[in-house]
VOFIDREN-400407 format. One record per residue (C-alpha): residue number from 1; x, z, y. Coordinates in steps of 0.1 Angstrom, whole numbers, plus 5000, padded with zeros to 4 digits. Layout:
<recs>
NUM	X	Z	Y
...
</recs>
This chain:
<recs>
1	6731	8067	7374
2	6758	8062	7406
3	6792	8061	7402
4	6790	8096	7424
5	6780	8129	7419
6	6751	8138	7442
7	6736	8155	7418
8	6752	8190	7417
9	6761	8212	7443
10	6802	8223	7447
11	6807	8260	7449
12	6809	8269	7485
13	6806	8304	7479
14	6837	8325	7489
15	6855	8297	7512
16	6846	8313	7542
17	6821	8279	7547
18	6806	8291	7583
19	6770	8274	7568
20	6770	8294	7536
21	6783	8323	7550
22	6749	8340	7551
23	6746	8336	7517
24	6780	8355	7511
25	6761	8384	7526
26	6729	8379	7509
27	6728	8362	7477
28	6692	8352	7478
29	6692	8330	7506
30	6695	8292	7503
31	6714	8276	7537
32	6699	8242	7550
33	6710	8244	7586
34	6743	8235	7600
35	6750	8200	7597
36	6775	8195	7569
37	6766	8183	7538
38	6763	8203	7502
39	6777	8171	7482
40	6813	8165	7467
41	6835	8148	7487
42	6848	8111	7482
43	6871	8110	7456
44	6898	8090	7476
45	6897	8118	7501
46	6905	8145	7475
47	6932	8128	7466
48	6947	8123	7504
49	6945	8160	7507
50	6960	8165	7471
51	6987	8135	7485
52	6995	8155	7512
53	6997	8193	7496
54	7030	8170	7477
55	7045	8163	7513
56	7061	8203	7507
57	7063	8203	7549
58	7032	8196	7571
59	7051	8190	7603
60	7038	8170	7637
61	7023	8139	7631
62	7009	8106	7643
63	6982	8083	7639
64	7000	8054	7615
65	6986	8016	7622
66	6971	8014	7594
67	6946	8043	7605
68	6942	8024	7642
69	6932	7992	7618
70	6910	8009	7596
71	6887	8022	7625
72	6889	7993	7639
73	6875	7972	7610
74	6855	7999	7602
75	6837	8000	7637
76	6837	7955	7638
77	6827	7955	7595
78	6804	7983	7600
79	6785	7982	7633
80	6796	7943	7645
81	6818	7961	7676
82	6852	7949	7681
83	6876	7959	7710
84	6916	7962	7716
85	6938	7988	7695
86	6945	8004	7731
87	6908	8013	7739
88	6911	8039	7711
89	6919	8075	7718
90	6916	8098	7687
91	6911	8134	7696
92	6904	8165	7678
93	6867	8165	7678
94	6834	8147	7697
95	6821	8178	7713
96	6862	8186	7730
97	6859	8150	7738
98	6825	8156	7755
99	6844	8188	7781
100	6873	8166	7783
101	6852	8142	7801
102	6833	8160	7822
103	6864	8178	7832
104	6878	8141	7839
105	6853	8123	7853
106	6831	8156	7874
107	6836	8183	7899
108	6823	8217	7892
109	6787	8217	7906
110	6783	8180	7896
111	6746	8173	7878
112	6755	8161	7843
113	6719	8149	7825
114	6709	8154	7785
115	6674	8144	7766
116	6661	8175	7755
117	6658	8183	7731
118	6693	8177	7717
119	6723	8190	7698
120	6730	8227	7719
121	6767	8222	7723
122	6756	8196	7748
123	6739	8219	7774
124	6765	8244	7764
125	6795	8224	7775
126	6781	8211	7804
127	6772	8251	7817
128	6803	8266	7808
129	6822	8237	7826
130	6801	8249	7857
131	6782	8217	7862
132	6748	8214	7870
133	6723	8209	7840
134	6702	8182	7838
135	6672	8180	7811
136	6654	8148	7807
137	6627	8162	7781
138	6619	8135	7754
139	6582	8127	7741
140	6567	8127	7710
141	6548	8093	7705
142	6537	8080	7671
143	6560	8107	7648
144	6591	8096	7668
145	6612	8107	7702
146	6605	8085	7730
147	6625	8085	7766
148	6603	8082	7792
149	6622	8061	7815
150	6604	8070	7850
151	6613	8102	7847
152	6650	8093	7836
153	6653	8072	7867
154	6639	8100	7891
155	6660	8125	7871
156	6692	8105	7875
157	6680	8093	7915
158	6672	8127	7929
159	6700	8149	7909
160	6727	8126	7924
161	6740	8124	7880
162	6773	8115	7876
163	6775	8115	7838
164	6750	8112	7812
165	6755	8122	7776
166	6734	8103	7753
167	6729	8114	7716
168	6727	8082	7693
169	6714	8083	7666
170	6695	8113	7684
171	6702	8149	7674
172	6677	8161	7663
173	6648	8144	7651
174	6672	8109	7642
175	6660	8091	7662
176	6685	8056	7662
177	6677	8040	7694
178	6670	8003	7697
179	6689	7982	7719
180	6661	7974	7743
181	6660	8014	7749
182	6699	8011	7755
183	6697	7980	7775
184	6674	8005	7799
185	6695	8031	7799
186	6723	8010	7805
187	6706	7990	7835
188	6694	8023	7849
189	6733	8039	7849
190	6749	8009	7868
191	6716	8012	7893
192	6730	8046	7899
193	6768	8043	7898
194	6764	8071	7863
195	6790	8071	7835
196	6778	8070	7802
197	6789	8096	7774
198	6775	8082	7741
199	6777	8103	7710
200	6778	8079	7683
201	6789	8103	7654
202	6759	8098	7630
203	6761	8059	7635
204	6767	8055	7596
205	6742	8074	7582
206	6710	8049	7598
207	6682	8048	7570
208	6651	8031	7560
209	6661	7995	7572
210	6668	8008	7609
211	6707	7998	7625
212	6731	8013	7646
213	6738	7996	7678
214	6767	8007	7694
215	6759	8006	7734
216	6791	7989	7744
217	6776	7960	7721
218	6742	7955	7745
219	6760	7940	7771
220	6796	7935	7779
221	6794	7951	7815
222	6787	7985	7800
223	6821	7987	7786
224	6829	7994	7824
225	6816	8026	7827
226	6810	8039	7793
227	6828	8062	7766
228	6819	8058	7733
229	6825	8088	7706
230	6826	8085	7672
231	6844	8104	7640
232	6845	8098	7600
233	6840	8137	7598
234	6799	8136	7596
235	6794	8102	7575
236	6823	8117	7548
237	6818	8151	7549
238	6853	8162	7562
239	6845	8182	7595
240	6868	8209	7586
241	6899	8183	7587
242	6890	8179	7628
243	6895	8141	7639
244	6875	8119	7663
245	6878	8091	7683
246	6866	8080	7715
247	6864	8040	7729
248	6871	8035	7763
249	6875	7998	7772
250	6876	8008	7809
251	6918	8016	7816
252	6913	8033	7844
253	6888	8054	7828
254	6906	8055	7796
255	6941	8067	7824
256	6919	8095	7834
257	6904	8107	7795
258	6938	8110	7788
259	6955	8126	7813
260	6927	8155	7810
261	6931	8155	7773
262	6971	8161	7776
263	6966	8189	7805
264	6941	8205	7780
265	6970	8202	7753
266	6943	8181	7734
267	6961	8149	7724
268	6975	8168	7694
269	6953	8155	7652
270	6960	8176	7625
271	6982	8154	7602
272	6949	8159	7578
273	6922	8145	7597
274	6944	8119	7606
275	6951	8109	7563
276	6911	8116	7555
277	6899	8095	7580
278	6921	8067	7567
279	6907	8072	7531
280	6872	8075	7546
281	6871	8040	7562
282	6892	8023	7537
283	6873	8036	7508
284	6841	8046	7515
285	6817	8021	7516
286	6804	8024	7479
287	6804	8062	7487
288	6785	8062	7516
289	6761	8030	7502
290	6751	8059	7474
291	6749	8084	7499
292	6725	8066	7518
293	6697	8059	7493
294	6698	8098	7483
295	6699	8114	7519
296	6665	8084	7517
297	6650	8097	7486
298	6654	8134	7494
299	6644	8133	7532
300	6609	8108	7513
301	6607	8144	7490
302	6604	8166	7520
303	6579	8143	7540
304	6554	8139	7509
305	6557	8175	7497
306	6551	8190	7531
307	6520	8166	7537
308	6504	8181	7502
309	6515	8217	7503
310	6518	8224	7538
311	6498	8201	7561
312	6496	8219	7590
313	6538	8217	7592
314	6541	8185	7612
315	6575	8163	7599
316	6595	8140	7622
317	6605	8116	7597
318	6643	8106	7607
319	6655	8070	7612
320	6695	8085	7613
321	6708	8114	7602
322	6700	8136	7574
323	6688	8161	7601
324	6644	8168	7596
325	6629	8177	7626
326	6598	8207	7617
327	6570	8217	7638
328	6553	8251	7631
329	6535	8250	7659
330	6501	8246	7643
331	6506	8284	7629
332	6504	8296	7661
333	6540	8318	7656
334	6565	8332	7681
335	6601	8319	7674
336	6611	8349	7663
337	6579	8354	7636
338	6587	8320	7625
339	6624	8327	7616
340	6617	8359	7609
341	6591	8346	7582
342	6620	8317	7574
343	6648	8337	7570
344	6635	8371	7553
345	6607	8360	7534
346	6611	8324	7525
347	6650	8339	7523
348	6661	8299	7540
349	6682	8295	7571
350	6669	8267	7595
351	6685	8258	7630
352	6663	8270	7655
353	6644	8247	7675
354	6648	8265	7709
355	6686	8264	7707
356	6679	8226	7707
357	6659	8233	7743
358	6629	8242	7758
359	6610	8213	7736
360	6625	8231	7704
361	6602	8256	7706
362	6578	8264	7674
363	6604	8239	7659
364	6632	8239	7634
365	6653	8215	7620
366	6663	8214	7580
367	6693	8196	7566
368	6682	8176	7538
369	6719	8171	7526
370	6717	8186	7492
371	6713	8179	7454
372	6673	8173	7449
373	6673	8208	7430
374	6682	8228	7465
375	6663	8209	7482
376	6632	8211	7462
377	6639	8252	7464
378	6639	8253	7499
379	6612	8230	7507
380	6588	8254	7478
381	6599	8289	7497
382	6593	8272	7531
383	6554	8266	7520
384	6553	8297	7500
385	6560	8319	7530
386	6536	8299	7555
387	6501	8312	7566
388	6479	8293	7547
</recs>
């Protein structure tokens, strides 16, 4: 037994939680899609927020040194990547971080380059910005996503790219890229004067022996054209409290992020996120260290019990994340059969795979980041409802 409760599921019926908000309407229906997680929060964090109800006015605030020095312990401690307080911009999110920079660093018309498939607000971003979408599609090879790097480099050569925006740990499928892949990537983007956008946001929450490499730590000469983006909100559960945190060791870069973030008005952190990201870093380890060998356990669940009662659904076991990447394609379904079989017979919400990109199609991914009993439910409709 862990000093945590992972075990039962806190009402999030009636909070107007956007994941469960299907359920609101439906009663039946079990949510396992958006990526938050159905788990009570650390304790430390409750009480910030508690601490901060007592503060009677919640005016303008700013981000304390002691916050600046728990990231940055957090990101040398955690990850082995150390750089100057300076380098550290928080803003409110990592997606508004992604459309500050492209705004920053890109003209409208400017080709901007994503693996597919990936998290949608990437190719959404970069289209309402008005820049030019560029997918470099990922392969499957031996359960896991692979880049294929002679495409990358023709993709990046003959699209003229000015940034990329790389996903690490990938979203979805988790994959956690090793630094030989980022060393490539890294080669390839001074080859062709790119900047680098890397979403580090699930860096905590690498599983099964695998470890986070941050890409400023492959080689010191990336720091020179790179943005690193990270946040306490997806390792701790606190998303709704909006706080991020980009790295740029570059100053001129770092000159230009913030000059677009203050003509956006986006230099502003609620006084919350600010507290609860604190708490996360400076007491979270045990927390997450429990977390961890759960999210492993339950993610083992859906892999075996998929193999035996469903064998034709393909699993992408995850390295990172809590994020399971599904393909149906074997049953020979249009997307909307599949998630109409998901969602109104199996009565589960899914992301679906298409939204993901092209690649996602026939796929969905399931968020394994609830108590064993939810989980279990979900996975037993899932194979209930499938052809056999």
């Amino acid at each position: 037994m862990g000093r945590y409760n992972f075990e039962t599921a806190p009402n999030r019926l009636g909070q107007h939680t956007y994941k469960w908000k299907e359920a609101e309407e439906d009663p039946d229906v079990l949510a396992a899609w958006i990526a938050d997680m159905d788990f009570e929060v650390l304790p430390e964090i409750q009480q910030t927020v508690h601490d901060y109800a007592e503060q009677l006015v919640y005016g303008y605030t700013y981000a304390s040194e002691e916050l600046i020095q728990s990231v940055l312990d957090w990101e040398r401690e955690e990850h082995g990547y150390s750089f100057d307080k300076e380098a550290l911009v928080f803003i409110e999110g990592v997606v508004p971080a992604i459309s500050t920079a492209i705004q920053a660093f890109t003209e409208e018309g400017d080709a901007i380059l994503i693996n597919s498939p990936v998290y949608p607000p990437f190719a959404r971003t970069v289209k309402l910005n008005n820049r030019r979408l560029v997918t470099n599609s990922l392969i499957e090879r031996d359960g896991l996503f692979q880049i294929d790097f002679d495409q990358l480099e023709r993709d990046l050569a003959d699209n003229a790219v000015k940034i990329y925006v790389l996903c690490n740990p990938h979203n979805p499928g988790g994959r956690v890229w090793e630094r030989e892949v980022l060393e490539k990537i890294g080669r390839l983007c001074q080859q062709y004067d790119v900047l680098l956008v890397s979403d580090e946001i699930h860096q905590d929450l690498t599983l099964f022996g695998h470890r986070h490499a941050s890409f400023n730590t492959i080689s010191p000469d990336f720091k020179d054209f790179s943005l690193i983006l990270s946040s306490a909100t997806k390792t701790f559960n606190i998303a709704g409290t909006k706080n991020s945190y980009a790295v740029i060791e570059n100053p001129a870069l770092r000159s230009q992020f913030k000059r677009r973030q203050l003509a956006n008005n986006q230099h502003e952190i609620p006084g919350l996120g600010l507290l609860t990201t604190e708490a996360a870093y400076r007491y979270g380890r045990p927390w997450l260290s429990e977390l961890k060998a759960v999210l492993e356990e339950n993610i083992d669940f859906v892999v075996n019990y998929f193999a035996k009662e469903a064998p034709r659904l393909r699993i992408m076991k995850p390295q990172g994340t809590y994020l399971v990447w599904l393909d149906f394609s074997d049953y020979g379904l249009t997307d909307d059969q599949l998630f109409h079989l998901l969602r109104e017979e199996a009565k589960v919400v899914l992301n679906r795979g298409s939204d993901f990109g092209k690649e996602g199609k026939g796929h969905a991914r399931l968020n394994a980041a609830a108590p064993k009993s939810i989980l279990e439910e979900i996975c037993r409709r899932i194979a209930a409802a499938l052809p056999q």
